[in-house]
C-alpha positions in Angstrom: -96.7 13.6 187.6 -93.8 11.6 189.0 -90.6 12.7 191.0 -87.7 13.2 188.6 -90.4 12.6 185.9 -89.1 14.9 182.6 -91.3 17.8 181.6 -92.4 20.7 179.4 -93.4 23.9 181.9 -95.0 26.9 179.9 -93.4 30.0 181.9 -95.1 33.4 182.2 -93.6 34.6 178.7 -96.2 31.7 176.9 -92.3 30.2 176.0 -91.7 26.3 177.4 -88.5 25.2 178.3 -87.7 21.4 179.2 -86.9 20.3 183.4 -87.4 17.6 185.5 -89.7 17.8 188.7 -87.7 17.7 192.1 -90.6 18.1 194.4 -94.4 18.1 194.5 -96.5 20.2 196.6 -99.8 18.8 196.1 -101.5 20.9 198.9 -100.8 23.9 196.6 -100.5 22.4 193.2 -96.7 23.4 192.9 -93.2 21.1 192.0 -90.2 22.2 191.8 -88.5 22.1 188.4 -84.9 22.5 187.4 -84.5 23.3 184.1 -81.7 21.9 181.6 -79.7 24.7 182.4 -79.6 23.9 185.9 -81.9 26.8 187.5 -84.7 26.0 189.1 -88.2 27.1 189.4 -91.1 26.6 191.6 -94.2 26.7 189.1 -98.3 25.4 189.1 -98.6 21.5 187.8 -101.0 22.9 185.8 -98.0 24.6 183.9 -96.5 21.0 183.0 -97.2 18.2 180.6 -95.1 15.3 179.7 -93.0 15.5 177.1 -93.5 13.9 173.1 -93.7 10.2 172.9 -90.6 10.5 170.8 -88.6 12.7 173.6 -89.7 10.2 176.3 -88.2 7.0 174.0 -84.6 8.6 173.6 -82.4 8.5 170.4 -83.5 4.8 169.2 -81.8 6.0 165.7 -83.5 3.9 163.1 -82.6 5.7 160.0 -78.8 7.8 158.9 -77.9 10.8 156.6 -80.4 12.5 155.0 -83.2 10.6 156.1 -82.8 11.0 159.7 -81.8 14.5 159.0 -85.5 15.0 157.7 -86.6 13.2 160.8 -85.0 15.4 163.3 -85.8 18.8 161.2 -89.8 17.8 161.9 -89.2 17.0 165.1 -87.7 20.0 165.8 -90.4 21.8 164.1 -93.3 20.1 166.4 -91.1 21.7 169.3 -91.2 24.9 167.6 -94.7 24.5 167.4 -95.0 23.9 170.9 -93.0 27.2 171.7 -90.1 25.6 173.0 -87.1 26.9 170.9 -84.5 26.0 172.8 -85.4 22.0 172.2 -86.1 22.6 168.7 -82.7 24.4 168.2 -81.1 21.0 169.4 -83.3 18.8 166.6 -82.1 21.8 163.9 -78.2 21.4 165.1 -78.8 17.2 165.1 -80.3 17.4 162.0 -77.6 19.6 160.3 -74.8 17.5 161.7 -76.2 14.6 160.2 -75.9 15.9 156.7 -72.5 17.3 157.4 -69.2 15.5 156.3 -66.7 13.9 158.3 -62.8 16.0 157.9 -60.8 13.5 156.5 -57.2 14.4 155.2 -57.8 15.8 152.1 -61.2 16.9 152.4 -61.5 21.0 152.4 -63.3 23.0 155.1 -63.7 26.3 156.1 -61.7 27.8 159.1 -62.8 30.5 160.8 -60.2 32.7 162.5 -59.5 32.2 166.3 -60.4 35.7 167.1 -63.5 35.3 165.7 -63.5 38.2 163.2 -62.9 38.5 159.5 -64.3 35.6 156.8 -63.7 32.6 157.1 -61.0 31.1 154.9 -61.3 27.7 152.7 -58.3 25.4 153.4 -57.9 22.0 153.1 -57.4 19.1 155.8 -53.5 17.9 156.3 -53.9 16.4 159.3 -56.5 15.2 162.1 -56.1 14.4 165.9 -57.7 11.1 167.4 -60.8 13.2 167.9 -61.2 13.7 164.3 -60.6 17.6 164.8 -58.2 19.6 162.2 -54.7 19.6 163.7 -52.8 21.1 160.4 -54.8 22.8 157.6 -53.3 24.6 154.1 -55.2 28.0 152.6 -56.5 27.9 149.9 -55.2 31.8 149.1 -56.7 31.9 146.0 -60.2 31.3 147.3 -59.5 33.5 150.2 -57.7 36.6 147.6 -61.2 36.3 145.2 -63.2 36.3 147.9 -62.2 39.4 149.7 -62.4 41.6 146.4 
């Protein structure tokens, strides 16, 4: 184990989460870890182990679309294998984001409403910002009347 070195840590509920070692105490067989989330933890080295090959080597994206979808839905399910959900919830969201389509003006989409409750409505794209996000969108009311029966 290395300083700064990224690891898995299995914590007292059997569950792992992902940190990076800030400090070793060998005459105890501690380090200190802070997590992704920015907490921090003083745990046994025992509790560590490196993480995948994969993980270590980055997003070296060889493949696109559904392919690479397919990649990062096993890779999330080794993590979930492993007991570390919150990791395997980012290879689940990568992998479903790679099968999604781009907005393009014209393209329909489903809004949800900015209070966050009700349905969500189908509408389709006017316009887009720079960013590629939705500036003006038109209901579809017909989709939103049937579906609300």
């Amino acid at each position: 184990m290395e300083l700064l070195q990224r690891v898995r840590v299995t914590l007292d509920d059997n569950l792992r989460r992902r940190g990076t070692v800030l400090c070793i105490h060998a005459e105890n067989g501690t380090c200190e870890i802070e997590f992704d989330d920015g907490t921090e933890a003083v745990v046994p080295m025992t509790s560590t182990q490196p993480l995948l090959e994969w993980e270590r080597a980055g997003s070296g994206v060889s493949t696109a679309g559904p392919s690479r979808a397919e990649e990062l839905k096993a890779q999330g399910n080794e993590l979930f294998k492993l007991r570390d959900a919150e990791a395997a919830l980012q290879r689940y969201m990568s992998a479903l984001r790679e099968l999604s389509c781009p907005l393009t003006p014209g393209s329909r989409c489903l809004v949800k409403p900015v209070e966050g409750n009700g349905a969500a409505r189908a509408a389709l794209v006017l316009t887009l910002d720079p960013d590629g996000a939705a500036l003006d969108v038109e209901y579809e009311p017909n989709l939103h009347a049937a579906a609300s029966r």
